[in-house]
N, C-alpha and C positions, 0 to 999 in steps of 0.2 A: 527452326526447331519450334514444336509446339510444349506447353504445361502440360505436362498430361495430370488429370485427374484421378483419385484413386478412386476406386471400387465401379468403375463404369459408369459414372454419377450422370445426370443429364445438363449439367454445365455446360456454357460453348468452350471450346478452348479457345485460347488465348497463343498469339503468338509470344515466345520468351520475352524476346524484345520488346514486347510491346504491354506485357507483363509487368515486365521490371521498370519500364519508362514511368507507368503510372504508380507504381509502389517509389522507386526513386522523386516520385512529384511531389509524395507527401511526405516524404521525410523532406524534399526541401522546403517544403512550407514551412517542417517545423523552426526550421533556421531564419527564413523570411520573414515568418511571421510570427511575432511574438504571444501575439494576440492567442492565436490557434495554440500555441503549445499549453497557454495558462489554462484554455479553456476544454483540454485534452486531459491536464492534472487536476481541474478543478480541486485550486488548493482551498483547504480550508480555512476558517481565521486562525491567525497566531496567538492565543492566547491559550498559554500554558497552564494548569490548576494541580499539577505535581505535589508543587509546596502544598497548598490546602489540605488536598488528598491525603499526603504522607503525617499531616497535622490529622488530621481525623481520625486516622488509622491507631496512631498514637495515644489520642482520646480514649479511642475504645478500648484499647489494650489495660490503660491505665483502671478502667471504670468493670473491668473482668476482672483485675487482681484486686480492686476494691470489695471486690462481690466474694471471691476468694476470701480476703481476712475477714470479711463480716461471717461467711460459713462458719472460718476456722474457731473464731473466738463462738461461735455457736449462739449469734443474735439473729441468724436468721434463716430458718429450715431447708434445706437441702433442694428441694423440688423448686423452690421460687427461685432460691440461686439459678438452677439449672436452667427456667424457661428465663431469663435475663440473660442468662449467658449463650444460649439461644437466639435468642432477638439480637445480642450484640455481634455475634461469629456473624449471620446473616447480614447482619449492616457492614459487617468487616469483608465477607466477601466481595460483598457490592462494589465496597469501594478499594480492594485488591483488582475487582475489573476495571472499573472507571482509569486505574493508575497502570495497566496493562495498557489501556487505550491510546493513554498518553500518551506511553512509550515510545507504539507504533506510529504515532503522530511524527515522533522526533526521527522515527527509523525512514520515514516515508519522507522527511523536509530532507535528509541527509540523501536518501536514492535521490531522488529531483534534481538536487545539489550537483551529483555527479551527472546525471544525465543533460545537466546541463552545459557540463562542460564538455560534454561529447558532441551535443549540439551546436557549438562554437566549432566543433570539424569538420562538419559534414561536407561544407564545399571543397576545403580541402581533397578530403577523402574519394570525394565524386570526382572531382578533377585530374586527381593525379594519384590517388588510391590502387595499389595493387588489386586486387581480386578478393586474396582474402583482408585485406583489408576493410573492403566494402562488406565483405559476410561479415566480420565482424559487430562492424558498422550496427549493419542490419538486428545481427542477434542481440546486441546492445542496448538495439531502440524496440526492437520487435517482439510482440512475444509467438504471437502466428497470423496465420492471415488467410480467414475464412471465405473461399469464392459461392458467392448464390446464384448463379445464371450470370445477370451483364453486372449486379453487384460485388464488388471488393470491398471486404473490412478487413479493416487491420485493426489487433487490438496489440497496444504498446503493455510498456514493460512496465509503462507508469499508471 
């Protein structure tokens, strides 16, 4: 059996088996080699700045209801209040994004995390894995996998 390509693409085809042998190589790499999986996740440094962030955030909050009673008690004209409060929503977005980044920091350590313990299966899985097992597998580690002529890329899920 051959891949067949979609749209009549000028790709060589590929025998199945001989498809899946090179797609199954590199998912063993990932289990073989530790090395290749870090530098697949290119993780980033651990250094968390949540606390800082949510301390900043806090700041500003505080230095906007400042701005607020200095209005209310009427020491200081409405229009300066406003471009202050201005300047400070703008810094406060800022770092409403920076603390969004974070998050997905932790959201991306925690997929890893699990993909990691998928990758502690794989021989398993290759060895004595049902069928769909191995899809699974696959769908798990894989997100698709783009052919260019005699090139395979695989882009993972991480």
């Amino acid at each position: 059996r051959y891949a067949k390509m979609p749209n009549a693409c000028d790709n060589i085809y590929y025998r199945l088996d001989d498809l899946e042998s090179k797609i199954f190589d590199e998912v063993k790499k990932l289990y073989l080699d530790p090395a290749y999986f870090k530098e697949i996740c290119k993780e980033e440094p651990e250094e968390d700045n949540s606390k800082t962030i949510k301390d900043e955030i806090k700041r500003i909050d505080a230095q906007i209801w400042k701005l607020m009673d200095l209005y209310a008690v009427g020491s200081v004209p409405m229009n300066v209040v406003q471009d202050k409060i201005d300047a400070l929503d703008a810094h406060k977005s800022s770092m409403q994004s920076q603390l969004n980044a974070e998050s997905n920091k932790k959201d991306r350590k925690k997929a890893i995390k699990k993909i990691e313990k998928t990758i502690s299966t794989i021989p398993q899985i290759i060895e004595e894995g049902s069928l769909e097992d191995k899809r699974n597998l696959l769908s798990a580690l894989i997100e698709r996998i783009v052919i260019d002529g005699e090139d395979i890329e695989i882009h993972w899920n991480f």
